[in-house]
C-alpha positions in Angstrom: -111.8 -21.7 -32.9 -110.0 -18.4 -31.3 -111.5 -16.6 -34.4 -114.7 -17.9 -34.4 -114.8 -16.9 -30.4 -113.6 -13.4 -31.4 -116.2 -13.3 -34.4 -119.4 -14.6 -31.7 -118.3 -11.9 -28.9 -117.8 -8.9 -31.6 -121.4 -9.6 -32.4 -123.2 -10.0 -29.2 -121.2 -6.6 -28.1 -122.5 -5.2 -31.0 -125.7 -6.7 -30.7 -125.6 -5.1 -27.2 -125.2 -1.5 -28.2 -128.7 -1.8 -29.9 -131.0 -2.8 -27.5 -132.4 -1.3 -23.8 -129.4 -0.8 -21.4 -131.5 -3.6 -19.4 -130.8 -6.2 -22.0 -126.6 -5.4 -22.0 -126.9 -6.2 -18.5 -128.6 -8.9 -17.7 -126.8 -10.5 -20.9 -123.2 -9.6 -19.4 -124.7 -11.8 -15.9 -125.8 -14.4 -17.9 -122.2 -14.6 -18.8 -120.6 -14.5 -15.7 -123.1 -16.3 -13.7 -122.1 -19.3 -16.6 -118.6 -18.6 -15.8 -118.8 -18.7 -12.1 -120.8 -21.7 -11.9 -118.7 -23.4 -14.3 -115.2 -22.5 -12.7 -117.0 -23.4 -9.3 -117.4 -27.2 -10.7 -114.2 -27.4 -11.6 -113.0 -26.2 -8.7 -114.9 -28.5 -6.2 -114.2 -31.3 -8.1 -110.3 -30.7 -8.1 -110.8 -30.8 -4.4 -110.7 -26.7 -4.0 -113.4 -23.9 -2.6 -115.8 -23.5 -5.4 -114.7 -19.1 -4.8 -111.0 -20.5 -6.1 -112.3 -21.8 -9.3 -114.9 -18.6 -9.7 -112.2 -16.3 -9.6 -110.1 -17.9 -11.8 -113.1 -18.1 -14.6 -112.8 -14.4 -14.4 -109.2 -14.3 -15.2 -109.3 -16.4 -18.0 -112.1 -14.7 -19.1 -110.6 -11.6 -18.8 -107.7 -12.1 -20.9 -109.3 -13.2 -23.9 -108.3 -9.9 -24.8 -104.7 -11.5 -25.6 -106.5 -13.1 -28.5 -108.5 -10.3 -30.0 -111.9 -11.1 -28.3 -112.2 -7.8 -25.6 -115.9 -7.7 -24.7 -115.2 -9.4 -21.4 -112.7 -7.2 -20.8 -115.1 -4.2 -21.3 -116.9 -5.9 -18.2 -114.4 -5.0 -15.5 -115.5 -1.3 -15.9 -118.6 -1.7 -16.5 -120.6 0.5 -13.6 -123.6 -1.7 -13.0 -122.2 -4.8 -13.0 -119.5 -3.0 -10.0 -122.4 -2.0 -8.2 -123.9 -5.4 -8.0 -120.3 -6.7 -7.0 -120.0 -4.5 -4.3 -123.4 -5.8 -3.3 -122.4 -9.0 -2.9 -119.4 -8.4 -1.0 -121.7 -6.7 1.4 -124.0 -9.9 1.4 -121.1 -11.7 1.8 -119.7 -10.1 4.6 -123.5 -10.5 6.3 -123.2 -14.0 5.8 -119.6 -14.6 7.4 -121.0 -12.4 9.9 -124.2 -14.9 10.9 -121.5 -17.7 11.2 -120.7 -16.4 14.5 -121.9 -14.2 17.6 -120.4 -11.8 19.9 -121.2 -14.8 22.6 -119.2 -16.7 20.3 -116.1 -14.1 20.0 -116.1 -14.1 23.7 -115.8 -17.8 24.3 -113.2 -18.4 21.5 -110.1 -18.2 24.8 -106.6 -16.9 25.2 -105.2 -19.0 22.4 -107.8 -17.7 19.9 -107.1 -14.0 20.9 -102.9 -14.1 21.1 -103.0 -16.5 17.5 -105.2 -13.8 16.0 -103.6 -11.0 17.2 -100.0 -12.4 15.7 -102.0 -13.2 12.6 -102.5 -9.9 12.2 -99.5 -7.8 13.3 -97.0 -10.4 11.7 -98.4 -10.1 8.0 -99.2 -6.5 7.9 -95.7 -5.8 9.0 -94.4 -8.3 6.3 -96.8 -6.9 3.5 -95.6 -3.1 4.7 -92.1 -4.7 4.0 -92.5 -6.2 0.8 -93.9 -3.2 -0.2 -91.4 -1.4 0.9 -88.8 -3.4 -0.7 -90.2 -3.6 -4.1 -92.0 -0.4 -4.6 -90.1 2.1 -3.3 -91.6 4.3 -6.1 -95.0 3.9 -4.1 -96.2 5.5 -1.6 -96.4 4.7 2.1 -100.2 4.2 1.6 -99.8 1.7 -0.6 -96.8 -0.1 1.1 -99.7 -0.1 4.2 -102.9 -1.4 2.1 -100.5 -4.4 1.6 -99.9 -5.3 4.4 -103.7 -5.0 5.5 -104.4 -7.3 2.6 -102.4 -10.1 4.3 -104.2 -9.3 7.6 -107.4 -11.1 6.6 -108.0 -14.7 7.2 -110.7 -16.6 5.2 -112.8 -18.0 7.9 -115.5 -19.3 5.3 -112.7 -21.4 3.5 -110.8 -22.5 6.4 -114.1 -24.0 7.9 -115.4 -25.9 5.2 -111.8 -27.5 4.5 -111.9 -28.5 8.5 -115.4 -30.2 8.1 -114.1 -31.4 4.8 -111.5 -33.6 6.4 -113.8 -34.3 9.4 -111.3 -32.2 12.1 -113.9 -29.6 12.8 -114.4 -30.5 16.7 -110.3 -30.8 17.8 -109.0 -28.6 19.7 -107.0 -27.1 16.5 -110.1 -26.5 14.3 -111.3 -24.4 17.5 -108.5 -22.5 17.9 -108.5 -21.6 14.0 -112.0 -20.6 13.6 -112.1 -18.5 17.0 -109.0 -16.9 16.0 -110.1 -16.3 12.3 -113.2 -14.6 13.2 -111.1 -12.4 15.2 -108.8 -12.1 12.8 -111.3 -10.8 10.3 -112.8 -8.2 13.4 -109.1 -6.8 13.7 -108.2 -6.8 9.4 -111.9 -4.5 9.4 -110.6 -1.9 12.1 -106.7 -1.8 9.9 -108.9 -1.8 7.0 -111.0 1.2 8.1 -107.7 3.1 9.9 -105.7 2.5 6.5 -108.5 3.9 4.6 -109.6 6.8 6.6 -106.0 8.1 6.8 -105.9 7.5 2.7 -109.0 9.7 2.3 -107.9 12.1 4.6 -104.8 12.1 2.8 -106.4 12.9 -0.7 -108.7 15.4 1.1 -105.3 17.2 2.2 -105.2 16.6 5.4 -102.2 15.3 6.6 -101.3 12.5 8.7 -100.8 13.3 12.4 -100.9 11.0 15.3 -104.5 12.6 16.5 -106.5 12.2 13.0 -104.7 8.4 13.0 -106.3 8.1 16.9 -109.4 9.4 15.8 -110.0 7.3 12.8 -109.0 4.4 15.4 -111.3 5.4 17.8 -114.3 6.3 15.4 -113.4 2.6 13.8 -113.5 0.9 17.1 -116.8 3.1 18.6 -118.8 1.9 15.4 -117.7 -1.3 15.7 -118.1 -2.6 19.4 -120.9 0.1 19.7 -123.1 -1.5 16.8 -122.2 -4.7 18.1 -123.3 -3.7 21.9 -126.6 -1.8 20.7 -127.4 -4.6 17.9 -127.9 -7.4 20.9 -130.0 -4.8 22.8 -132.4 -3.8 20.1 -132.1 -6.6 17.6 -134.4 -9.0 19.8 -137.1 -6.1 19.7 -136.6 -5.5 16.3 -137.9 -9.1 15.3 -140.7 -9.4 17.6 -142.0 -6.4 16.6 -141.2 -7.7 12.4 -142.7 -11.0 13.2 -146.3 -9.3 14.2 -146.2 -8.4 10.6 -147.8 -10.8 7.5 -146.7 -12.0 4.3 -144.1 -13.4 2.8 -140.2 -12.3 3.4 -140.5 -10.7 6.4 -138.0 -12.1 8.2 -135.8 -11.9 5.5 -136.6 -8.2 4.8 -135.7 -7.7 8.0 -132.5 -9.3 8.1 -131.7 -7.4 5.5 -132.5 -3.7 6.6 -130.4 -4.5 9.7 -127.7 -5.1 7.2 -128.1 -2.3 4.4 -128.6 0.3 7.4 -125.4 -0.4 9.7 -123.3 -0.7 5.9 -124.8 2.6 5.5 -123.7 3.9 8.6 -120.4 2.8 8.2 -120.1 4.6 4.8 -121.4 7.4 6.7 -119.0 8.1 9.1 -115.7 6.8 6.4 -115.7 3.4 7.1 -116.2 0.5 4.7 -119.3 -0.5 4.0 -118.4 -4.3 4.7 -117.8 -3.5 8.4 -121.2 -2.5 9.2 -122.7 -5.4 7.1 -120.4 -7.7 9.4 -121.6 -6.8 12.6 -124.8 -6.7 11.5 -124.5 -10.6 10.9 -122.7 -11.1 14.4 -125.6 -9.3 16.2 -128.3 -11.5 14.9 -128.5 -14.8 16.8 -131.3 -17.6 16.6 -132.8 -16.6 20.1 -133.9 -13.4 17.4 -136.1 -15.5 15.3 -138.0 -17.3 17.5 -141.3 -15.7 17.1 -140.3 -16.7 13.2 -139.1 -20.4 13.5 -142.3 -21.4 15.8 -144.7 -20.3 12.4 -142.1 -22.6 10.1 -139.8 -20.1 8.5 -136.3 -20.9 7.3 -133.3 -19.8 8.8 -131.7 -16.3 7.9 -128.9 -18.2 6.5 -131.0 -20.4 4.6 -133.6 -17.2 3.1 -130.0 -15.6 2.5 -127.9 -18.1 0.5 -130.2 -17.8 -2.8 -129.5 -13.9 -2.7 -125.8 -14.9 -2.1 -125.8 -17.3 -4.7 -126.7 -14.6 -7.6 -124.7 -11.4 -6.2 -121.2 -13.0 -4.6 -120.2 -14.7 -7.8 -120.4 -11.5 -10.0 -118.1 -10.1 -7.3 -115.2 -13.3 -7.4 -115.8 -13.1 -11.4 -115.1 -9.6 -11.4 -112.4 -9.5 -9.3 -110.5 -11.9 -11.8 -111.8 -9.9 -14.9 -109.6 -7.2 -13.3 -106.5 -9.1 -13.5 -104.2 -8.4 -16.4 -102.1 -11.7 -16.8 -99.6 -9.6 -19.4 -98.5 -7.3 -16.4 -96.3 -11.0 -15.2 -94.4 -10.3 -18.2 -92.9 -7.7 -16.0 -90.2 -9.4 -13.6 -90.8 -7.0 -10.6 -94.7 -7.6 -11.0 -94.0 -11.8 -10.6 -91.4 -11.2 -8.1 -94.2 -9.3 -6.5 -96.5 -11.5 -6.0 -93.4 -14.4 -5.0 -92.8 -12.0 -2.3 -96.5 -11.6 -1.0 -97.0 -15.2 -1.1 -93.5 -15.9 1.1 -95.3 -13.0 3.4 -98.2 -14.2 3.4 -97.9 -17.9 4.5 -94.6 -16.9 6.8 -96.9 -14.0 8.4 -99.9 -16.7 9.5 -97.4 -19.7 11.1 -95.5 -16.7 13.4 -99.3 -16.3 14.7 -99.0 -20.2 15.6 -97.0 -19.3 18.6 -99.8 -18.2 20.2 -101.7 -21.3 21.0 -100.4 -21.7 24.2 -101.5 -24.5 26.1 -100.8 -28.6 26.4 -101.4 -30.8 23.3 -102.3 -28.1 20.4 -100.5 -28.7 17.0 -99.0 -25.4 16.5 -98.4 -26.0 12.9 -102.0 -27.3 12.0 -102.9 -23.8 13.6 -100.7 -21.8 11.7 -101.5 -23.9 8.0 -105.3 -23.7 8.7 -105.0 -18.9 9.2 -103.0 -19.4 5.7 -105.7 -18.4 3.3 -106.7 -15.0 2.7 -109.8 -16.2 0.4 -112.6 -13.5 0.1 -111.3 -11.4 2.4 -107.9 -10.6 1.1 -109.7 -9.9 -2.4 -112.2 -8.0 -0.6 -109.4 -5.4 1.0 -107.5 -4.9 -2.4 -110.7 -4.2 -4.2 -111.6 -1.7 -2.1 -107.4 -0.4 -2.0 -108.7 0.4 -5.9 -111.1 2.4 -5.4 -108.7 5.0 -3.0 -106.8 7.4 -5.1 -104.6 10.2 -3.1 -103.5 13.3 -5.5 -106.3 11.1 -8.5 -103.9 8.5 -8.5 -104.8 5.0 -7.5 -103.4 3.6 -4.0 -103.3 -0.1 -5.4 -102.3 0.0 -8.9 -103.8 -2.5 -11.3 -100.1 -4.6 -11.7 -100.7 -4.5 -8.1 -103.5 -5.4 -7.8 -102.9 -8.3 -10.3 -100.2 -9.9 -7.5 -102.3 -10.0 -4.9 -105.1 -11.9 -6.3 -102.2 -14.7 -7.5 -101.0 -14.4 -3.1 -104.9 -15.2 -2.5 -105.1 -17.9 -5.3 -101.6 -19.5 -4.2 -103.2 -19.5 -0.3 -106.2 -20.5 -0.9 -104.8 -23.5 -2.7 -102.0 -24.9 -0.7 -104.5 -25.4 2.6 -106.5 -28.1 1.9 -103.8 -30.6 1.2 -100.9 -28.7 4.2 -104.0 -28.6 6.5 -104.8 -32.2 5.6 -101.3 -33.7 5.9 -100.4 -31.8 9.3 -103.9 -32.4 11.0 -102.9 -36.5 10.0 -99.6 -36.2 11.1 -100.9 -34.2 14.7 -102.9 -37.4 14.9 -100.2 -39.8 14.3 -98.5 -37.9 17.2 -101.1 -38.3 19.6 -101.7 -41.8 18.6 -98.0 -42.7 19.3 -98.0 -40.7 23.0 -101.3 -42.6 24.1 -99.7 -45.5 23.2 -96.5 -45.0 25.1 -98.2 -43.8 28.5 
């Protein structure tokens, strides 16, 4: 069967080379859009994130290689299909964005903000360590990328398994989601101070206290000041679009906001996925009203089809990119052991945070555990950084933290579930002793 696999592949890649570089590419989507959609099934119906079982379609795709049939393999580098990928993790980013507002950010509380800020500091700290500790050969920047991949906390996944188990509206599930959308607004500034100083670095400029404050303060200006000027001129913005006729405005619109502040972000040496988030936290329902009273959908809703196509090739890709051989190497699986430890250790310090009468502190810290989209996003983009042409995040690297965001993303649902019913049982038993 292996053979004939090997045989079939060998001929559509050489099949490929002789037709319009169109046809290899929409071929290669049709592939991993199968995949994804496949793996997603699988997922969901094992009780995980459809994302989880995405991801993994890539790896196993990925490492067909190991039995003589490398044309998926050949995807990883292909250029167009990265472009589309990074795409979709700007789409992405958009859409995590429109699941909150800034009104929203500032009504999350004190517990929110302290369990946010230790879900941060904590794991970056531990992931600097780990780093540390097993790749003293590395440099600092990639000792610090590692620990900003354990900042991020999937506020997508962590949602849907709280409405999954029907906890959504106690006061835990509050806490987590307010303090996960922080979260992710405090991984993007680490993210964009780590990776300014890393270009800067490979620029030859060295590191000094004022170019770290400045990236800092350009990081933070862009983002609060996009945010601050987005809820001033956004509301103009779409009365002014929705004078317009035809079909897609409002989407179109959406969707300029987005590709512009992503730009700007890129402008100035931030990631891309920074402006595209605060683009979706600027753009509230009160936006659209002109739009809604004519019977359009939803951004959310005109967005999701878009998503649908462009955020899979990214997951896919993502495992394509994970060499399964490089856990042959002991230091590689002890590695990713190590991240995993940090990374579920690093979110239930944050727990102690939720201050304040009758919160489960555990729940909290089980439901910041996984790193999800985010995680994969940040060690994607440590990739792409090279200092001196050599890569920040190797690919062995790389490797251990997708298994730390598969591990995470797997252990919630049923911890979450288990320690929400027990926080229950608790309550029960004190209502009934009063």
């Amino acid at each position: 069967m292996l053979a004939d696999l090997s045989s079939a592949a060998a001929a559509l890649a050489q099949a490929a080379q002789h037709v319009e570089p169109v046809a290899a590419v929409v071929l290669a989507l049709a592939v991993i859009l199968a995949g994804a959609k496949l793996g997603g099934d699988l997922a969901v119906r094992a009780g995980q994130p459809a994302v989880l079982g995405e991801l993994v379609a890539g790896i196993l795709l990925g490492n067909l290689d190991l039995f003589g049939v490398t044309w998926f393999r050949g995807l990883a580098s292909d250029p167009t299909i990265g472009i589309l990928a990074q795409i979709g993790v700007v789409i992405l980013l958009f859409q995590v964005g429109l699941e909150s507002t800034v009104r929203d950010m500032l009504r999350v509380g004190v517990p929110s903000l302290l369990v946010a800020t230790l879900g941060v500091v904590t794991p970056f700290a531990l992931g600097w360590g780990v780093g540390a500790l097993l790749l003293p050969a590395e440099s600092w920047y990639a000792h610090a990328f590692l620990g900003a991949t354990l900042t991020a906390t999937s506020v997508g996944i962590t949602a849907r398994v709280l409405a999954d188990l029907g906890k959504g509206a106690t006061p835990e599930a509050r806490v987590i989601v307010g303090a996960a959308v922080i979260d992710d607004v405090m991984g993007l500034v680490i993210l964009a101070v780590v990776g300014g100083i890393i270009v800067g670095a490979d620029r030859g400029q060295p590191l000094s206290l004022a170019q770290t404050g400045v990236v800092l303060v350009k990081a933070a200006v862009f983002l609060f000041g996009a945010l601050g000027l987005g809820v001033l001129i956004s509301p103009h913005l779409f009365s002014l679009a929705s004078r317009l006729r035809g079909r897609g405005v409002l989407l179109a619109t959406a969707l300029v906001v987005c590709f512009s502040l992503s730009y700007a972000a890129a402008a100035i040496g931030l990631a891309a996925i920074v402006g595209a988030y605060a683009a979706g936290l600027i753009l509230e329902d009160v936006h659209f009203k002109e739009f809604a009273e004519r019977g359009e959908q939803h951004v959310k809703d005109l967005i999701a089809p878009i998503a649908s196509f462009l955020v899979p090739i990214f997951f896919v890709l993502m495992g394509l990119r994970v060499e399964l051989r490089a856990f042959a190497r002991p230091e590689v699986l002890g590695l990713a052991g190590l991240l995993v430890v940090a990374a579920i250790a690093g979110k239930q310090a944050c727990a102690l945070g939720a201050v304040g009468g009758g919160l489960d502190r555990l729940s909290i810290g089980i439901g910041m555990i996984p790193r999800g989209e985010v995680g994969l996003i940040f060690a994607s983009i440590g990739m792409t950084l090279r200092v001196g042409g050599q890569q920040v995040i190797s690919q062995a690297v790389f490797s251990a933290v997708v298994i730390m965001v598969v591990v995470t993303t797997l252990v919630t649902p049923p911890a979450l579930s288990w320690s929400l019913a027990r926080a229950e049982r608790r309550r029960g038993a004190e209502r009934a002793g009063e």
